[in-house]
C-alpha positions in Angstrom: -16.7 -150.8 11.7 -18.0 -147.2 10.9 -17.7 -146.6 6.8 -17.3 -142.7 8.4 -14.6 -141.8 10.7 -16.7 -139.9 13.9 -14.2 -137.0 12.9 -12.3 -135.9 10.1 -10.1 -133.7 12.2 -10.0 -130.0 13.5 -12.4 -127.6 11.4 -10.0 -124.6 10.2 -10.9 -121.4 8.4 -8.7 -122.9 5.7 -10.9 -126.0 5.2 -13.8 -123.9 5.0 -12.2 -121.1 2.5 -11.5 -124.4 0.6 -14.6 -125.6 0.3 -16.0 -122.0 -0.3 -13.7 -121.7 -3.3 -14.5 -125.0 -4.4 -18.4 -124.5 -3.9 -18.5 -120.6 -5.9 -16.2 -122.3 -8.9 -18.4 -125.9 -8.8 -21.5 -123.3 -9.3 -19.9 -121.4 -12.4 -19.0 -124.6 -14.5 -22.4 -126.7 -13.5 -24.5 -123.9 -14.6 -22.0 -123.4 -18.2 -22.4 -127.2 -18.6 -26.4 -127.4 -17.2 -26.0 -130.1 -14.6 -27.0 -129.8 -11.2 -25.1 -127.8 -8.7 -25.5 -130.5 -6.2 -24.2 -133.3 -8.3 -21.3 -131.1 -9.7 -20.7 -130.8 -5.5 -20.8 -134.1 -4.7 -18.1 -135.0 -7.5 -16.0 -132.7 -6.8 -16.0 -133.5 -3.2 -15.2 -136.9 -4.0 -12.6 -135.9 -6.3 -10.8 -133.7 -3.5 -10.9 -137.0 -1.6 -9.0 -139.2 -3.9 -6.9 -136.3 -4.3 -6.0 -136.4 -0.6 -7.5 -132.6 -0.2 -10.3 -133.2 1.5 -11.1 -130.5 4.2 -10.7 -131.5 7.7 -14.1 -131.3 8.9 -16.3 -133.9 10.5 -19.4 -135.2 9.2 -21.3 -135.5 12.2 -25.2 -135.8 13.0 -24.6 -132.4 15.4 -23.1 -130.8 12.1 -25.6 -131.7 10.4 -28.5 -131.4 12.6 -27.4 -128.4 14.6 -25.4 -126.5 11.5 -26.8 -127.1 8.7 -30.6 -128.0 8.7 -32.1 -125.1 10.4 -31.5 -122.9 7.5 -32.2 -125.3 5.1 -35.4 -126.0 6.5 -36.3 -122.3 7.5 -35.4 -120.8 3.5 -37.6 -123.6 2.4 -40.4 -122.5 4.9 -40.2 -118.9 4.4 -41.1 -119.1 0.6 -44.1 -121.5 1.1 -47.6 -119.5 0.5 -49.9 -120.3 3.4 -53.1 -120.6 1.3 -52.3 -123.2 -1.2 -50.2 -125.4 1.7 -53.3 -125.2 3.4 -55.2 -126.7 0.2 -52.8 -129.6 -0.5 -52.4 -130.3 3.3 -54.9 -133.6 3.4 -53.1 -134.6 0.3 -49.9 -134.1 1.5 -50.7 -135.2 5.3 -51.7 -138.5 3.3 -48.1 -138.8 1.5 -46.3 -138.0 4.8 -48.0 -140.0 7.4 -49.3 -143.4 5.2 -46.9 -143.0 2.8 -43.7 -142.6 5.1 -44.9 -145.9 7.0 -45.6 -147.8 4.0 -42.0 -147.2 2.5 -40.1 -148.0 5.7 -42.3 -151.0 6.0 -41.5 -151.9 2.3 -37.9 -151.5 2.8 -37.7 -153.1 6.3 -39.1 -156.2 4.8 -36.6 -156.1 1.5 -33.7 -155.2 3.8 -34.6 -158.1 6.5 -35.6 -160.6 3.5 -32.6 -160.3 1.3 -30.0 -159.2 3.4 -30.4 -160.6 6.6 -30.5 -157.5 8.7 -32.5 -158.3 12.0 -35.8 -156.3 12.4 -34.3 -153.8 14.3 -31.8 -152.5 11.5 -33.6 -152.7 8.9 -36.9 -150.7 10.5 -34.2 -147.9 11.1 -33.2 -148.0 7.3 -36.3 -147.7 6.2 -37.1 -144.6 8.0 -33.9 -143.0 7.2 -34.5 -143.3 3.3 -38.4 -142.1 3.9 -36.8 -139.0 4.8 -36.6 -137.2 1.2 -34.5 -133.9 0.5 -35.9 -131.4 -2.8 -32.8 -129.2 -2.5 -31.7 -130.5 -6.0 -35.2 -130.5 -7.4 -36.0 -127.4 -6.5 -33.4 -125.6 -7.6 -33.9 -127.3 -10.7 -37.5 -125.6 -10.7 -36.3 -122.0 -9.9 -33.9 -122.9 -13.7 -36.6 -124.7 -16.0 -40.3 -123.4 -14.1 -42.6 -125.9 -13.6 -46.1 -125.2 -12.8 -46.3 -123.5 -9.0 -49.0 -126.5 -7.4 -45.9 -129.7 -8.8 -43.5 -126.7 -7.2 -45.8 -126.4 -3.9 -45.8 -130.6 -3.7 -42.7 -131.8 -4.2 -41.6 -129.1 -1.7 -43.9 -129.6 1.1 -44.1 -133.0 0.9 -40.1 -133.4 1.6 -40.6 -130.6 4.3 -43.0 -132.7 6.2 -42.1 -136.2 5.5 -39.0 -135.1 6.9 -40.2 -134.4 10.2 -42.3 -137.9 10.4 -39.0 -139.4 9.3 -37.1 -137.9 12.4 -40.0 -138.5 14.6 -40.3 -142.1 13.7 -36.3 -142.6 14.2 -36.5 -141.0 17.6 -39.6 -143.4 18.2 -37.3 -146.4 17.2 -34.5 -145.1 19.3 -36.6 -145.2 22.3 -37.3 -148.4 21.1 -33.6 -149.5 20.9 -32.7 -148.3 24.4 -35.6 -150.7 25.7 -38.5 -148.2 26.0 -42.2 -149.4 25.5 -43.4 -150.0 22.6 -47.1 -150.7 22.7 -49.4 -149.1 20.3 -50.7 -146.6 23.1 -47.0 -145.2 24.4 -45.8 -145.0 20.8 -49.4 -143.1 19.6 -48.7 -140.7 22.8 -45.1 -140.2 21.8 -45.5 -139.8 17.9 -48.3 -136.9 18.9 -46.2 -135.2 21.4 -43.0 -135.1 19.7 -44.7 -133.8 16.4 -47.9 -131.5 18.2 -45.0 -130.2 20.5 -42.5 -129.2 18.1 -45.0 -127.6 15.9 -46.5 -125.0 18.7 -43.1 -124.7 20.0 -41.9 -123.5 16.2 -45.7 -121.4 16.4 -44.2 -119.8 19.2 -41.0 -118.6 17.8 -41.9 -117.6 15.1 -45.0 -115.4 16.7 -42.3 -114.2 19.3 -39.6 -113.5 16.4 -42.2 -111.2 14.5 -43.4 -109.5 17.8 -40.0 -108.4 18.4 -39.6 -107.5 14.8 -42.4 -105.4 14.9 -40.8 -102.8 17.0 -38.3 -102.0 14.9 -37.8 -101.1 10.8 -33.7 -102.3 11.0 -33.5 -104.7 8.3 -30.5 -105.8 9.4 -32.1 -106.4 13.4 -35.2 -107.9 11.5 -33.2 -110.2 9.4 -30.8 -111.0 12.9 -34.0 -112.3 14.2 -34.9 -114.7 11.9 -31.6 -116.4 12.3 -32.9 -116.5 15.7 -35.8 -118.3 15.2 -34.5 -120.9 12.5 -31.9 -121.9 15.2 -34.0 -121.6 18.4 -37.3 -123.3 17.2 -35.1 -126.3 16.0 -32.3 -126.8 18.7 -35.0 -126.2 21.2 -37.6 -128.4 20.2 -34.7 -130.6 20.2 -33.8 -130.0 24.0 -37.1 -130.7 24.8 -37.2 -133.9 22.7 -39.2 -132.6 20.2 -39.2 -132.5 16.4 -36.8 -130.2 15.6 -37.8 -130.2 11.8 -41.7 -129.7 12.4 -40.5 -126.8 14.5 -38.3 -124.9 12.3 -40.7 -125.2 9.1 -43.7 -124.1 11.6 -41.5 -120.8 12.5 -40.3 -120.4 9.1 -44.1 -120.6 7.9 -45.2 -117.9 10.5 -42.3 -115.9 9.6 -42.6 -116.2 5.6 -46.4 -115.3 5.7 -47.8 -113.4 8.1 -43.9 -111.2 8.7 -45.1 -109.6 5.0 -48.2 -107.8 6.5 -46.7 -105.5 8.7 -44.3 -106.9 11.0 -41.3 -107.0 9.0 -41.3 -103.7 7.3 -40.9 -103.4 3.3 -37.0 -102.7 2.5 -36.7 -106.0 4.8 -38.4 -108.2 2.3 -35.9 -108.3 -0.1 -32.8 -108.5 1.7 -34.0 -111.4 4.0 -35.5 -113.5 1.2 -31.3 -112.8 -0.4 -30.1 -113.8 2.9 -31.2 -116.7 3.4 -31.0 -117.8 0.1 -27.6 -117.3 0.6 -27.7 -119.2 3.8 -28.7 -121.8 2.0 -26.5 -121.5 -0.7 -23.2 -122.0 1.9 -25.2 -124.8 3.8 -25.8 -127.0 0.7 -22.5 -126.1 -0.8 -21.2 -127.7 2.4 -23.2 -130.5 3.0 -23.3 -131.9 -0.5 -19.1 -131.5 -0.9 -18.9 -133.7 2.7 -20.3 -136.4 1.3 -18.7 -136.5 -1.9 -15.7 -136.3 0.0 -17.0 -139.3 2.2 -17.8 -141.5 -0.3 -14.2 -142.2 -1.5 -14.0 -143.7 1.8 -12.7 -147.7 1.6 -15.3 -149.1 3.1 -18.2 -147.3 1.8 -16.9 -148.8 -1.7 -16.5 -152.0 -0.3 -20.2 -151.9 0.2 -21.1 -151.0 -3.0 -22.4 -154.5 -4.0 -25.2 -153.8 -0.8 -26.1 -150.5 -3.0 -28.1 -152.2 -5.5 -30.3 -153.8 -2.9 -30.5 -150.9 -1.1 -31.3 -148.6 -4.1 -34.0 -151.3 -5.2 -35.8 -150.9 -2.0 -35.7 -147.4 -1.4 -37.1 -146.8 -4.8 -39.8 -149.2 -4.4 -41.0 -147.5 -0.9 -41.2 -144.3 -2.9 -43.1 -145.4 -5.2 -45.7 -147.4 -2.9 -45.7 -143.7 -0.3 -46.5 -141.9 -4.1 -48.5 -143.7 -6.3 -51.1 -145.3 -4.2 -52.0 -142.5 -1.9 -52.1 -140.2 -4.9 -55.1 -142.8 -6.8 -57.3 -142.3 -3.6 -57.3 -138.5 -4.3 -58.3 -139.1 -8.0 -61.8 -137.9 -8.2 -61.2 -135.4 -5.4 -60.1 -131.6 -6.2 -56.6 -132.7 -5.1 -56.3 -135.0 -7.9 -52.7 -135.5 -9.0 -52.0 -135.6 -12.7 -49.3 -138.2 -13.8 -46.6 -136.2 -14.8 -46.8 -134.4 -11.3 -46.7 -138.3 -9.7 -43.6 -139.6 -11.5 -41.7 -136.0 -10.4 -42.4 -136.9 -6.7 -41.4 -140.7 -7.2 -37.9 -140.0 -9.3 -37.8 -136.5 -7.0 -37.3 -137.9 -3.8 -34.0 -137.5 -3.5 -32.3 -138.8 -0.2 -29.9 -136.0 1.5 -28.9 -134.3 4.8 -31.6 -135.3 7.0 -30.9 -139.1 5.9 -27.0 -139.0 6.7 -27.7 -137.2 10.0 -29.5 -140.0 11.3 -27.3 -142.3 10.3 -24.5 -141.3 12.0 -26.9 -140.9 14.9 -27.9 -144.8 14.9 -27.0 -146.4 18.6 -24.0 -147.8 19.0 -24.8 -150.9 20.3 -26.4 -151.8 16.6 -25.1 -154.9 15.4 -25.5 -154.1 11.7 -24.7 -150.0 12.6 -21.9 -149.9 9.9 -23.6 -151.6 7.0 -26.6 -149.0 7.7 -24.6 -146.1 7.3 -22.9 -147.4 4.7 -26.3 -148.3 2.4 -27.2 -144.9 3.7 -24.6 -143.0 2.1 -24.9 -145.3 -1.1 -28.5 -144.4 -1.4 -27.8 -140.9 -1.1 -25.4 -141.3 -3.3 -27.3 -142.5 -6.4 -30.1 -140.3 -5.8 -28.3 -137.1 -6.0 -26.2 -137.8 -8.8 -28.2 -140.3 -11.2 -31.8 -138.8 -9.9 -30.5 -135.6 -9.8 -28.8 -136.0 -13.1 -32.1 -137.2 -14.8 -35.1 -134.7 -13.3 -34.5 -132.5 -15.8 -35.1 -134.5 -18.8 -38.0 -136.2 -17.2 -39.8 -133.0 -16.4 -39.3 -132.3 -20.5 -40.6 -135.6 -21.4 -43.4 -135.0 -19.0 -44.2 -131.8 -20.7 -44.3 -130.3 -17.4 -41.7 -126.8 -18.2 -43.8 -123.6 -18.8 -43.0 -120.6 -21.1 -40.7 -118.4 -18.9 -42.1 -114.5 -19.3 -39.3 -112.0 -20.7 -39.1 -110.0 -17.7 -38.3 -113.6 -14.9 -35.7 -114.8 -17.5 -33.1 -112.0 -16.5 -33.9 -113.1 -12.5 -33.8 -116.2 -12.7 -37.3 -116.7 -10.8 
């Protein structure tokens, strides 16, 4: 049986004034108290469950997928400078091709070995917890400043390992439904689903700042990026694409090359708020679902699969990190210690994870005890990883000297 009901009920404008309320008081008292707003979400979502208030919204993959990622994925995009992405990109093309495979192979083989999941299973639960999500750590950097390359990597890296993650599920899916699955069709499928979502997000985001270009309406310039976040992801997704590879392509374009000229100067500030915002309301929403589906019966009845689960997604991180990162050492991409442990105990599992969850075929024999490891593991790394980044990044030495005039923004 499915830990999550396919539907929670009806969404109402109540349920989401609730869990607006809920999210604009969570982010007064985590930041009085200095935890995580994503942790404080997740409790109190949880709490509202037990309570019997939980809102009556469905945690679905479309939510997910179709609702909440593209903005997620597009605010992330947008603030990434093109130059030094461009200088970590063999780096992190290392972490997110090599690295992704080795950890779903590492946690394939623990979840096969010592749980007794066929093959099958367990290679989708290893790619759904490759797929890391930095919303907690890097909001956590915007509070404490860390130095802008550990900033740039821990981002980028979840960005793009994302994508391989959904590319590899969607490969596995294929798979599932009794596709082919010799070395040749899955090559040709891995580089058409990523190449193709990745021109198709060029495209949008070249066609969203041509449009822009003929006009100096922040508010039609600002429209049109709301455009592009949801039309380079749900139609790379049509197409069966990689939505996620799409998205941050457009939100690249848009972020970098829509500051010289296209999108004209009083737009800059009031898109960069917007979608902050955006992003703002999608966490808030996302992170409050699944504290609310937690307190579900049979996700706790799983818990004594967590520890397994935990185990094995924490030792595929740290095989994806620590390896790859020694091959760069005597190359100018060298990765200092401190910067290695931030992307181990960093990768946090989150939206992207659940989604594909709840998308697993039906016909799965071991479909409800991967969605409810899923939801464990995502779990524990939001609320004990999230809870401890921040005094690992001070043990690590790794928080710069804030200058008087960024205190008062908060940048």
């Amino acid at each position: 049986m499915t830990p999550v009901p396919a539907s929670l009920g009806p969404a109402s404008f109540a349920s989401v004034g609730l869990l607006l309320l809920v999210a604009a008081l969570v982010a007064m008292a985590t930041r009085r108290v200095g935890m995580p707003y994503s942790v404080g979400l997740v409790i109190a979502g949880f709490l509202l469950a037990l309570s019997g208030l939980a809102p009556a919204i469905a945690l679905t993959p479309e939510l997910i997928m179709e609702v909440f990622l593209p903005p997620l994925i597009f605010e992330a995009a947008i603030q990434i400078d093109w130059k030094p992405f461009r200088r970590e990109l063999p780096l992190l093309l290392a972490l997110v091709t090599v690295g992704v495979l080795l950890a779903a192979a590492l946690v394939a083989g623990a979840m096969h070995a010592f749980a007794g999941w066929g093959w099958l299973a367990a290679a989708f639960f290893g790619v759904l917890v490759a797929a890391t999500d930095p919303v907690s750590v890097i909001a956590l950097f915007k509070e404490i400043r860390v130095p802008h390359r550990l900033h740039l990597l821990v981002e980028a890296e979840s960005l793009l390992n994302d994508g391989v993650a959904a590319v590899l599920f969607a490969l596995l899916v294929g798979i599932a439904a009794g596709g082919a699955a010799g070395p040749d069709t899955i090559g040709l499928k891995l580089l058409t689903t990523a190449g193709g979502g990745t021109l198709l997000g060029l495209a949008v985001g070249w066609g969203c700042l041509l449009v822009a270009g003929r006009t100096r309406d922040p508010l039609v310039e600002t429209t049109l990026t709301v455009i592009a976040a949801y039309a380079s992801f749900l139609g790379a997704e049509h197409f069966h694409l990689s939505g996620v590879l799409a998205t941050l392509a457009a939100g690249l374009v848009v972020g970098n090359f829509g500051r010289r000229g296209a999108i004209c100067n009083a737009a800059e500030h009031s898109l960069t708020d917007f979608w902050e915002f955006a992003a703002f309301l999608a966490n808030s929403m996302v992170f409050i679902l699944i504290g609310s589906a937690e307190a579900s019966p049979a996700l706790l009845a799983a818990l004594p699969l967590a520890g397994l689960a935990t185990l094995a997604a924490l030792a595929g991180r740290a095989v994806a990190v620590y390896p790859l990162s020694l091959a760069f050492a005597r190359s100018r991409l060298a990765v200092p210690w401190g910067y290695k442990h931030v992307l181990f105990w960093g990768g946090l599992r989150g939206a992207l994870a659940l989604a594909l969850a709840l998308a697993l075929p039906a016909d799965l024999p071991e479909r409800g005890a991967v969605i409810a490891a899923t939801f464990l593991v995502v779990a524990f790394s939001i609320v004990i990883q999230g809870l401890t980044m921040k005094p690992l990044i001070a043990k690590l030495g790794l928080i710069e000297s804030r200058a008087p005039e960024q205190s008062e923004s908060g940048a």
